[in-house]
N, C-alpha and C positions, 0 to 999 in steps of 0.2 A: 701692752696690757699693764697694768698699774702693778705694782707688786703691794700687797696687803697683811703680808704675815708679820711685820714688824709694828703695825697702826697697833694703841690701845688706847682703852677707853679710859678718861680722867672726868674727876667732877668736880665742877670749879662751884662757888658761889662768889660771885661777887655782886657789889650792891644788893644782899638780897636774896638774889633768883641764883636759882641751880641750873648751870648749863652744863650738858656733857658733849667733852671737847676731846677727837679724835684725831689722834697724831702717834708723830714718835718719839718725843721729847719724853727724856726720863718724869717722872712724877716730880723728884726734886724741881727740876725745871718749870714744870708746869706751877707747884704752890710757889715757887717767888715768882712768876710772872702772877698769878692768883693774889699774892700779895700786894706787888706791886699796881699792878689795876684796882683792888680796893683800896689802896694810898691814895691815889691820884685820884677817884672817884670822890673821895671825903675831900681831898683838897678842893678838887675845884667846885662840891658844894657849899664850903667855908666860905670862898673867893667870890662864889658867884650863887646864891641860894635861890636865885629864881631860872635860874637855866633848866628846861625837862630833862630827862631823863636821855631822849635822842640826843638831846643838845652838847650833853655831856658826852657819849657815846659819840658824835661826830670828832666832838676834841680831841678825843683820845687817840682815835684814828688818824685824824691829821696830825698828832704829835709823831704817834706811832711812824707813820708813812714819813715827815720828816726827818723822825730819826735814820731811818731806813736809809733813804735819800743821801744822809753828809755819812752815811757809812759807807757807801757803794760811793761816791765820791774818795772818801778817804784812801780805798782799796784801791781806788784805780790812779791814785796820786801814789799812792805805795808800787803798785805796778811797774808805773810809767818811770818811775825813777829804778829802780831796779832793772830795766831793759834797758836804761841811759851808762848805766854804769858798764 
């Protein structure tokens, strides 16, 4: 069963629209990720002013997920040398 006592509720705006976003990331945590997603929102309507709204939403995701990706690569190069030694 999921444990739930530690979830709270946070409310982000970005681009706009007010989403409420449930986790366990301190608040601080939540407004620089908040920050950070409206940054990159403006930027890449700067860059790219006729991209919709999903389109933008898609980028951010595949940013996001490749960040992800060369961290979880990183960690397991940090690993793998650490059990060589």
């Amino acid at each position: 069963m999921l444990m739930t006592a530690n979830k709270r509720r946070f409310k982000a705006e970005i681009d706009g629209h007010t989403y409420t976003i449930i986790g366990t990331a301190s608040d601080r945590h939540m407004q620089t990720v908040t920050r950070m997603m409206n940054e990159q929102v403006a930027q890449l309507k700067k860059l790219a002013p006729d991209l919709s709204d999903t389109e933008i939403a898609t980028l951010l995701a595949f940013n996001a997920i490749s960040d992800q990706v060369d961290k979880q690569a990183e960690l397991l190069k940090m690993q793998t040398d650490d059990a060589d030694k």
